[in-house]
C-alpha positions in Angstrom: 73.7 80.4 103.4 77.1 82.6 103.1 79.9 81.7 105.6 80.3 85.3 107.7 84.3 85.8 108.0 85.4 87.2 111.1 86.5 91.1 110.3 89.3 90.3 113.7 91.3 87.2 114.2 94.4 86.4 116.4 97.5 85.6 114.4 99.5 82.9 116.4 103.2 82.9 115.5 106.3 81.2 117.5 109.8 81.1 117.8 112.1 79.2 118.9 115.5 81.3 119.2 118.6 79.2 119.9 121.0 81.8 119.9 121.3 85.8 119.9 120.7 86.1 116.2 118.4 83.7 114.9 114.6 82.7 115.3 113.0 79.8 113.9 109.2 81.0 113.1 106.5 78.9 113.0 103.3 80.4 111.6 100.2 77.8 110.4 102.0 74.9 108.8 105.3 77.4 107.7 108.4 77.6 109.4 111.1 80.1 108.4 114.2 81.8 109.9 114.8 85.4 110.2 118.7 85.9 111.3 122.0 87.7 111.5 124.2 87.7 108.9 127.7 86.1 109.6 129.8 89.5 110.1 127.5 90.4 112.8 127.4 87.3 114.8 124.5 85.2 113.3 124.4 82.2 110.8 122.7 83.9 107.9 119.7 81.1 107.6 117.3 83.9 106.6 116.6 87.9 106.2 116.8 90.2 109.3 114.4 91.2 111.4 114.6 95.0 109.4 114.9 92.4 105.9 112.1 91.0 106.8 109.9 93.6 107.6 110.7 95.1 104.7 110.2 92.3 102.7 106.9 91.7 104.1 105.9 95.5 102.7 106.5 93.8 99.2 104.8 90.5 99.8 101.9 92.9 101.1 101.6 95.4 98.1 101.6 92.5 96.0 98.4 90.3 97.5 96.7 93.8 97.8 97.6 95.3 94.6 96.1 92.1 92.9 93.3 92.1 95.1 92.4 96.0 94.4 93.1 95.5 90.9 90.5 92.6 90.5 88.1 94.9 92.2 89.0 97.6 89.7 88.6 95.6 87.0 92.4 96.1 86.4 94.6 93.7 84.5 98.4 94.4 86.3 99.7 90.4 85.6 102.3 89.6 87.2 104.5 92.3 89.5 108.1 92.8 89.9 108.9 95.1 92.7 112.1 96.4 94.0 112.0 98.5 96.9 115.1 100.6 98.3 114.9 102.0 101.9 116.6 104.6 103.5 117.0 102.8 107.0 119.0 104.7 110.3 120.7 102.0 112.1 121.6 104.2 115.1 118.8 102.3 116.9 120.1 98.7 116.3 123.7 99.6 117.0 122.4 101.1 120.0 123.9 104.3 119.0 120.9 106.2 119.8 116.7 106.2 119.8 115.9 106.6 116.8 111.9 107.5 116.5 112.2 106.7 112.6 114.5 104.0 111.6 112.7 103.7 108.3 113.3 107.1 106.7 112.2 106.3 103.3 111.0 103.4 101.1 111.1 103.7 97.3 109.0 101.3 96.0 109.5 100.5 92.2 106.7 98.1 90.9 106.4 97.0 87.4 103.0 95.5 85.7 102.8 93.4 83.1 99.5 93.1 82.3 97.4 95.2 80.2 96.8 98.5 82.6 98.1 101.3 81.3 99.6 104.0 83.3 96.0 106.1 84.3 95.1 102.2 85.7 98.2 102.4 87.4 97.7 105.4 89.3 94.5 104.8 90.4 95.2 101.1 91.6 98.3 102.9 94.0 95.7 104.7 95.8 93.3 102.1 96.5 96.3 99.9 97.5 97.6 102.8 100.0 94.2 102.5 101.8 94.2 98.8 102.0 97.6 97.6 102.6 98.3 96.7 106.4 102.0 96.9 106.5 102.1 100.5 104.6 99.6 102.2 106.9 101.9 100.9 109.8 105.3 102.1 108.2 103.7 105.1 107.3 102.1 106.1 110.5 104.8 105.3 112.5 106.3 108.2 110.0 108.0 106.5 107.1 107.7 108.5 103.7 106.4 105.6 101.1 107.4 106.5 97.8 105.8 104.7 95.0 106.3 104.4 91.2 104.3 102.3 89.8 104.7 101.4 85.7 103.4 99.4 83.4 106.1 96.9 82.0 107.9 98.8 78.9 107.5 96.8 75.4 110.5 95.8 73.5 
């Protein structure tokens, strides 16, 4: 008999913040700090809140890239991605609303595995209609650029 997995869960996450800038998360059995760092008031124990979401886009494209590419039947091996984003801090200096903080993302990711570049582009798509945290940056208006390249021989 197959076990059915639930298609919606609840994520449970806590904090405990003891000062303006920094949170201690707890998620499952993980515990990490996202903070300030120490020219803006905090104690620089972990990435910003902006860092961090950010960062999660990575750590996203990542699990999902290798999870399309296995249903592809694509060999990326391992990624390295570097991402660049165009982010208006008007909003967090309290300058002004902004409605779209995160401009732009560049998204750089290299594969070296043995896809070539026609793999490549059809692995991007499938991870655009997959990955959680690009459908939210895009829809909340973002522009996602990604450049995705197999991993040059020397």
């Amino acid at each position: 008999m197959a076990i059915r997995q639930k298609t919606t869960i609840a994520m449970k996450i806590s904090a405990d913040s003891p000062s303006h800038s920094l949170s201690n998360i707890k998620v499952r059995d993980v515990e990490f700090a996202i903070d300030e760092p120490v020219e803006r008031g905090g104690t620089n124990l972990g990435p910003t809140p902006t860092e961090a979401i950010v960062s999660a886009l990575i750590g996203c494209t990542n699990v999902i890239g290798h999870k399309c590419a296995n249903a592809l039947d694509i060999d990326v091996g391992h990624m390295h991605i570097d991402v660049v984003c165009e982010f208006d801090r008007r909003g967090v200096t309290l300058a002004e609303e902004i409605d779209v903080p995160f401009k732009k993302i560049v998204m750089n990711v290299t594969c070296d595995g043995a896809a070539d570049q026609s793999d490549l582009d059809r692995l991007v798509v499938e991870v655009a209609k997959f990955c959680p945290l690009s459908k939210v940056f895009r829809q909340a208006g973002t522009v996602i650029e990604e450049n995705w390249k197999p991993a040059t021989v020397i």
